[in-house]
C-alpha positions as CSV (number, residue, x, y, z in Angstrom):
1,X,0.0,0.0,0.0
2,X,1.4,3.0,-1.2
3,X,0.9,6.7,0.3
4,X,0.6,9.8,-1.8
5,X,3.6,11.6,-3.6
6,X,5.4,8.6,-5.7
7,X,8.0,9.4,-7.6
8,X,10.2,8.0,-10.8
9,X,13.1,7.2,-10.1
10,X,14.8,5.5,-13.1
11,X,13.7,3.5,-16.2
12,X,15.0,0.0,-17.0
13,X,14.9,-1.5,-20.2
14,X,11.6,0.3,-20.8
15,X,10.2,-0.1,-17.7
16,X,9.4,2.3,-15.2
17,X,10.4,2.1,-12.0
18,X,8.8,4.2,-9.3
19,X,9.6,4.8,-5.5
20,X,7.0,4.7,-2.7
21,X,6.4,4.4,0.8
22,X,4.0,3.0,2.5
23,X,2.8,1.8,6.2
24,X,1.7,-1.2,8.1
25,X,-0.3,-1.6,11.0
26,X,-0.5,-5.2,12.4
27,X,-3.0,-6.2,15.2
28,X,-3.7,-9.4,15.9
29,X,-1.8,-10.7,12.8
30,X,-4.2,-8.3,10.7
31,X,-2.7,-5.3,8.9
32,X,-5.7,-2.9,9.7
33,X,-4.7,-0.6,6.3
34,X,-3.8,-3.3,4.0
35,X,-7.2,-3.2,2.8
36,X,-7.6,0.5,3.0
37,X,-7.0,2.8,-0.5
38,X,-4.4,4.8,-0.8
39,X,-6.2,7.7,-0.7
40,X,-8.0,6.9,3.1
41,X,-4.5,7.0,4.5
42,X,-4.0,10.4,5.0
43,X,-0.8,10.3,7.3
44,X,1.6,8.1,9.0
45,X,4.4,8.9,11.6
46,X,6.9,7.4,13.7
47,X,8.8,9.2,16.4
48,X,11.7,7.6,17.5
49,X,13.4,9.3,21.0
50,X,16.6,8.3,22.7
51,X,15.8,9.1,26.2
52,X,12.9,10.6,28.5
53,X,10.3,10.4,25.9
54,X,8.6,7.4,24.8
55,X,8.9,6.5,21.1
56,X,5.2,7.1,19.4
57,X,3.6,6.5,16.4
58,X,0.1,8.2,14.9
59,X,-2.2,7.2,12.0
60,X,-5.1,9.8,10.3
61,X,-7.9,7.7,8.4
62,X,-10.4,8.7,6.3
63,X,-13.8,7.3,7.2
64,X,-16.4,8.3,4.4
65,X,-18.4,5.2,5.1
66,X,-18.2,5.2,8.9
67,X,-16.9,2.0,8.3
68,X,-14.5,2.3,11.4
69,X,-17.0,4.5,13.9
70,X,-19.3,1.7,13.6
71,X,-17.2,-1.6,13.9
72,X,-13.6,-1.3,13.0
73,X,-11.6,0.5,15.6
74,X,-9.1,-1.4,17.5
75,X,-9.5,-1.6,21.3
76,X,-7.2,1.2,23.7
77,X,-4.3,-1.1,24.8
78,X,-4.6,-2.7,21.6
79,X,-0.8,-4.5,21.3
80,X,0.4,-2.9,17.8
81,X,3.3,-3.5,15.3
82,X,4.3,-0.5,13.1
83,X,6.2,-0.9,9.9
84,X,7.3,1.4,6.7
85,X,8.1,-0.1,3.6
86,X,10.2,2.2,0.9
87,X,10.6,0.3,-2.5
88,X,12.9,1.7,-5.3
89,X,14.0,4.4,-2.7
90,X,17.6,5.6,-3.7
91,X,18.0,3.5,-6.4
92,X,16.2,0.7,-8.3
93,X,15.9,-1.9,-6.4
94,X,16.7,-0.6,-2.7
95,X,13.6,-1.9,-1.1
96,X,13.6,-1.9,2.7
97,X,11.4,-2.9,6.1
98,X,11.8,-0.2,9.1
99,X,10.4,-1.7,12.4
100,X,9.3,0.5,14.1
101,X,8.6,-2.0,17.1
102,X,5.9,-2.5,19.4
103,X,3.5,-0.2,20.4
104,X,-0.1,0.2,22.6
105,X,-2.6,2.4,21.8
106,X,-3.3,4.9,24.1
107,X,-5.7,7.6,22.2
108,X,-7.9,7.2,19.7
109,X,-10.2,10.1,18.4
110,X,-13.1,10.6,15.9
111,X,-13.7,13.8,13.7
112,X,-16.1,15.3,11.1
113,X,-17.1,15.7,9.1
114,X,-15.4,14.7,6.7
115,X,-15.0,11.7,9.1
116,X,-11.5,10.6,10.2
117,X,-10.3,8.6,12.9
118,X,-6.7,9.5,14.3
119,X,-5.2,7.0,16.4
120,X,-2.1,7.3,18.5
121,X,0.4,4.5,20.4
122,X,3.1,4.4,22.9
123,X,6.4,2.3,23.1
124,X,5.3,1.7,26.5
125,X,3.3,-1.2,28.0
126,X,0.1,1.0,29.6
127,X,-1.2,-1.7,31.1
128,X,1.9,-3.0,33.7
129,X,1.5,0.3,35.4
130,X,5.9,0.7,34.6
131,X,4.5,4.6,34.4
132,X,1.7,5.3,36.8
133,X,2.0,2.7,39.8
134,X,4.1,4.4,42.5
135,X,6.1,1.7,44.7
136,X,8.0,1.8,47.8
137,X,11.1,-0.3,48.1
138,X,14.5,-0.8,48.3
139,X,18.0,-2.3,47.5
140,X,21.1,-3.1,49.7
141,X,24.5,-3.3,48.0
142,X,22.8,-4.1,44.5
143,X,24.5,-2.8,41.8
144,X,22.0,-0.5,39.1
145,X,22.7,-3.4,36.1
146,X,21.2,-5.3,38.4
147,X,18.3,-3.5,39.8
148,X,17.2,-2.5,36.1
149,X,17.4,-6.2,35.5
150,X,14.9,-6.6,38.2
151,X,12.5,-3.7,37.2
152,X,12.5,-5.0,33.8
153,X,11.2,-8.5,34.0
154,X,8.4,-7.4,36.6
155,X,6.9,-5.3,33.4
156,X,7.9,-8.4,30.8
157,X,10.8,-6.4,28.8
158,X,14.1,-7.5,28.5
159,X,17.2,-5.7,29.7
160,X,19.7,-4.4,27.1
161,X,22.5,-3.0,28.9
162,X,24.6,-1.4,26.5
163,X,27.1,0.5,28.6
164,X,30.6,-0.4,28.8
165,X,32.2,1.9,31.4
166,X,32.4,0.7,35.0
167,X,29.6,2.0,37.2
168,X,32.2,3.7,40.5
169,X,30.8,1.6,42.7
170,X,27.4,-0.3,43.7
171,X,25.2,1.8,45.9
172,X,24.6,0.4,49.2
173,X,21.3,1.0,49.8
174,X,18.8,2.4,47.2
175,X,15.4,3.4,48.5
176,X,12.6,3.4,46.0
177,X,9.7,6.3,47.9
178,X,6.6,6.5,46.2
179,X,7.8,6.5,42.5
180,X,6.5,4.3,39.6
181,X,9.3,2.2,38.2
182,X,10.3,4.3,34.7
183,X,10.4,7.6,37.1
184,X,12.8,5.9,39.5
185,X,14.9,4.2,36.9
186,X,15.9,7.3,35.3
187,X,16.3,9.2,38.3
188,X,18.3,6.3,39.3
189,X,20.6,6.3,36.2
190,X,21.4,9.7,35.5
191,X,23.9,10.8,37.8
192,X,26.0,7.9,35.7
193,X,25.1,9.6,32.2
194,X,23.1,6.6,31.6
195,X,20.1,6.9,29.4
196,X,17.3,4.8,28.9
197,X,14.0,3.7,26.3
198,X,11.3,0.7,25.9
199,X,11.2,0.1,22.3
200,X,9.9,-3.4,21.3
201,X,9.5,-5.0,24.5
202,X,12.9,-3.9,25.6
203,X,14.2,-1.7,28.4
204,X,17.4,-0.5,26.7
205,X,20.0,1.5,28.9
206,X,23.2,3.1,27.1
207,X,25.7,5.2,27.7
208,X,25.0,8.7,25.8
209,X,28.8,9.6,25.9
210,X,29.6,6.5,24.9
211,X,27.3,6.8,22.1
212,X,28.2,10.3,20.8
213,X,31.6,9.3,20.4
214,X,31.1,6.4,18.5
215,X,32.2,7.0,14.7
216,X,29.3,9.0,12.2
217,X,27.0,6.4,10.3
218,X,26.0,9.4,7.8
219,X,27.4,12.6,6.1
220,X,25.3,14.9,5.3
221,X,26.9,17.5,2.6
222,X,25.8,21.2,2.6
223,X,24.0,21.5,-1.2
224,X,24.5,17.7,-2.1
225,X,22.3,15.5,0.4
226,X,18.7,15.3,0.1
227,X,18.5,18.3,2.5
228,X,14.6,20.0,2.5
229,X,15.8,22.6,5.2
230,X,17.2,23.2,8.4
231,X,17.5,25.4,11.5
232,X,20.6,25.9,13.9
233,X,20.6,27.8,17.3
234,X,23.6,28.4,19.2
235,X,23.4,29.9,22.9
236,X,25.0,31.3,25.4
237,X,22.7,31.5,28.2
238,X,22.9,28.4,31.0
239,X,26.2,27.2,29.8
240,X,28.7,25.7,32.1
241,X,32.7,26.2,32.1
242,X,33.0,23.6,35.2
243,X,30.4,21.6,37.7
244,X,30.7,21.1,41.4
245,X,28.5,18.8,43.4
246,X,28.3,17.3,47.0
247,X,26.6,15.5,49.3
248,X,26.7,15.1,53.1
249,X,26.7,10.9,53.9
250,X,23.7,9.5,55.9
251,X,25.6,7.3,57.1
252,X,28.7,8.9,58.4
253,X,27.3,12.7,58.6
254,X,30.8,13.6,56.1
255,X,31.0,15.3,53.3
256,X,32.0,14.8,50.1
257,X,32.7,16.8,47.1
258,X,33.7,16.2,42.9
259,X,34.4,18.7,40.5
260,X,34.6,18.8,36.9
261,X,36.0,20.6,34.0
262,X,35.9,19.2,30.5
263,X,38.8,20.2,28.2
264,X,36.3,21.8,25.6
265,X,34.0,23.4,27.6
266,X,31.5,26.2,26.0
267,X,32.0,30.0,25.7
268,X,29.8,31.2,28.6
269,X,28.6,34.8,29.7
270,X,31.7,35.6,32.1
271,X,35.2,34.6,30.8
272,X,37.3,34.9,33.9
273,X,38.0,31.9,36.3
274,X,36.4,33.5,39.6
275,X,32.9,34.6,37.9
276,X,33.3,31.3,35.2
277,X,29.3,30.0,35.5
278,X,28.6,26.8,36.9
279,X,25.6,24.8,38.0
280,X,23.8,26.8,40.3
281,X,23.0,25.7,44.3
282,X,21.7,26.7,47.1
283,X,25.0,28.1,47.9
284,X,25.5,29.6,44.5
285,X,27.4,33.0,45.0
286,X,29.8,35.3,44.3
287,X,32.4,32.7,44.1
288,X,30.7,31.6,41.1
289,X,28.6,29.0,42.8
290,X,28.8,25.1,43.9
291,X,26.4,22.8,42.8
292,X,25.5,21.3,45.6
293,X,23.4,18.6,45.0
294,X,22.2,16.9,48.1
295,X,21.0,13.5,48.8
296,X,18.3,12.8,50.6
297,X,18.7,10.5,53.1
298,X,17.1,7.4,51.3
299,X,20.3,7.2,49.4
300,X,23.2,5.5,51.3
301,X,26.2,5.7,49.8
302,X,29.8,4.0,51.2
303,X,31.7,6.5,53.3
304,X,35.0,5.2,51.7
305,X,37.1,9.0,50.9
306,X,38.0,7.6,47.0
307,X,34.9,6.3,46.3
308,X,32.7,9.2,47.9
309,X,34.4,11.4,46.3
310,X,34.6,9.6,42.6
311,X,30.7,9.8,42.9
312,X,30.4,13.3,43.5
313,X,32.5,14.2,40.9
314,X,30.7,11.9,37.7
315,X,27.6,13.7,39.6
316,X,28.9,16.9,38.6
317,X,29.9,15.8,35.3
318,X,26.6,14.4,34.5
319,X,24.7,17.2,35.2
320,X,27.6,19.6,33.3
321,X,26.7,17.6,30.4
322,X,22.9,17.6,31.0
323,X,23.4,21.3,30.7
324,X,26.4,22.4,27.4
325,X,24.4,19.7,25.4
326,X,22.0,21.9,24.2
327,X,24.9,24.7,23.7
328,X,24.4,23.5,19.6
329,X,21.0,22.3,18.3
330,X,20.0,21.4,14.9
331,X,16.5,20.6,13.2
332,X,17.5,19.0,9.8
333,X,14.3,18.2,7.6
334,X,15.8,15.4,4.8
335,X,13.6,13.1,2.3
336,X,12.5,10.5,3.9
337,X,14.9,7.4,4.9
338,X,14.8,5.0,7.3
339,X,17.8,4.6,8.0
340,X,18.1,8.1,10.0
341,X,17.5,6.6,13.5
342,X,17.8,8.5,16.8
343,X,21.1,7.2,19.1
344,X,23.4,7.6,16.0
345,X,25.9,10.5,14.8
346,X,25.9,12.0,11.4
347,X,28.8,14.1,10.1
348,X,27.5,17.6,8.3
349,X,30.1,19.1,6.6
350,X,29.3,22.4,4.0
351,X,27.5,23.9,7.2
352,X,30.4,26.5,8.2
353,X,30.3,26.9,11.9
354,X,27.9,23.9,12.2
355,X,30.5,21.4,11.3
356,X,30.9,19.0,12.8
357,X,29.9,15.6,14.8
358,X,25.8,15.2,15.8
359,X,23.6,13.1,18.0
360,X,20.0,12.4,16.4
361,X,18.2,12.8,19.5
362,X,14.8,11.9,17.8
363,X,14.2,11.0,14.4
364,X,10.5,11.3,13.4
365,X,9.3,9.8,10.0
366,X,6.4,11.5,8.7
367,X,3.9,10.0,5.2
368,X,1.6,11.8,4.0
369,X,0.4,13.1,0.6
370,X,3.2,15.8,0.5
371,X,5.5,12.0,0.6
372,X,8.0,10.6,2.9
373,X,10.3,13.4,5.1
374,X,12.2,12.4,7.7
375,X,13.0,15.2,10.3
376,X,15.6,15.0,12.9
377,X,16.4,17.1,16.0
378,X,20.2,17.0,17.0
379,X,22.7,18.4,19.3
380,X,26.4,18.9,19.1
381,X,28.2,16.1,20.1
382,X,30.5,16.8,23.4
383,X,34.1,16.0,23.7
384,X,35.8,14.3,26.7
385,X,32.3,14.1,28.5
């Protein structure tokens, strides 16, 4: 089934050969627009995050006959599997499946007239409660790899624990207070820089400097790639030269401190050392301000001076890099290809003082009648953190 806007893309030995994209929606084993015209599809879209957001998908129908109002519409929580097809795409022959994964609907809505049914679907299970059912619990030396494990197979997904640098140093006691399970996860994760999604049935946790420094999959050449446009922002404002954070131990009443200072960190507002911006604290001051970040006392960390320390100072880092990420952004509009997935780096180059390495943060592919576009929103890649 194809969608709107199809274009020629070469003719062989007479024939013509044309390009086209096209969805699939499979519930139950049943592909509810295979039997649908071309014409009653009026758009299709995946969005496809890397962190914090769930990955989405959303489908406008037409409904002339009220075929669908009357008997037709899937059930909310329906399990679904979302697919785009692009045949003859860059060249004659280059035919390719995206899986988009697994997702359950969570909305669907009605309109007219003209009548149309929209319906929309979330990467994450809605009926496990993973988002929603607030727990209290905790861990004693339990180490996060672990713990994620654990959280993971309660909601039936299975771990992919893609980080390769050594967590410091297992927790000793980790209290889960009144937060559902995704919540507490992420909290849980991103003091280390560790991300994480649900996409098919998986809880995947990575490493985003680990990913951003991996090598570019794609170049994207100023004038020569399928560019549609584009928008850059650069900033000044809430940039960071150098983090600071501490914490006071529970179990020892010490405190411990880490600092900070990448070796390419952005220009900020004040250039000298003494005023250089940094995360800003309760104790932020003239000084230029210490992040201090403190635990509350349902996390128990060892009192060992190394160690302590050593966490405080990947805290810092972490939440330095929370911060200069968004120093550089990009929105880069392309034809559609499905190959542009979020978690990857692309190298643009033609771009002047935009040059450089960038991480797809979401990649969102969009079919309509206008065709196939795929947009994605980027940031500079960071060095050395």
């Amino acid at each position: 089934m194809a969608f709107g806007l199809v274009a020629a893309v070469a003719d062989i030995a007479g024939v013509l050969m044309a390009r086209n994209a096209s969805g699939q929606l499979m519930v139950g084993g049943i592909d509810l627009l295979g039997a649908l015209e071309s014409a009653n599809v009026l758009s299709f879209s995946y969005t496809d995050n890397t962190s914090d957001k769930a990955d989405d998908f959303a489908v406008e129908i037409a409904d002339p006959h009220r075929i669908w109002m009357q008997s037709y519409l899937p059930k909310k929580g329906s399990e679904v599997q979302a697919t785009i097809k692009v045949s003859n795409w860059t060249t004659p022959g280059d035919t390719r499946l995206f899986d988009c994964g697994t997702f359950f609907i969570d909305e669907i809505a009605y309109a007219g007239p003209p009548n149309v049914v929209a319906i929309k679907a979330t990467s994450i299970p809605v009926a496990t409660g993973i988002k929603t059912q607030k727990k209290y619990r905790f861990w004693e030396d339990t180490p996060i790899q672990a713990i994620a494990a654990q959280v993971s197979a309660e909601h039936g997904l299975a771990l992919v624990w893609d980080v390769a640098k050594a967590i410091i140093k297992p927790l000793k006691r980790i209290d889960q207070v009144e937060m559902p399970d995704l919540e507490f996860l992420r909290d849980l994760a991103k003091d280390w820089s560790i991300k994480l999604k649900i996409f098919n049935r998986q809880l995947v946790m990575y490493s985003e400097e680990e990913y951003e420094a991996k090598a570019p999959v794609y170049t994207i050449l100023y004038g020569a790639s399928n560019i549609i446009s584009y928008q850059f922002t650069s900033v000044l404002n809430d940039m960071y030269k150098k983090g600071k954070a501490g914490y006071v131990s529970p179990e020892t009443g010490e405190y411990y401190k880490g600092e900070f200072e990448p070796g390419e960190p952005p220009p900020t507002e004040a250039e000298d050392e003494n005023n250089a911006r940094v995360e800003p604290g309760d104790d932020a001051g003239g000084n230029g301000g210490t992040l201090r970040d403190a635990l509350s006392s349902s996390v128990d960390y060892s009192s060992e001076d190394a160690a302590a320390n050593a966490i405080a100072e990947q805290k810092a880092k972490s939440k330095l890099r929370e911060k200069n990420k968004w120093e550089k952004e990009c929105t880069l509009v392309l034809v559609g290809d499905p190959g542009y997935l979020s978690g990857l780096c692309v190298q643009l180059l033609g771009f002047g003082i935009f040059d450089g390495q960038w991480f797809i943060d979401t990649s969102r592919h969009s079919i309509s009648e206008e065709g196939y576009i795929t947009e994605l929103q980027m940031h500079l890649a960071l060095k050395g953190y």
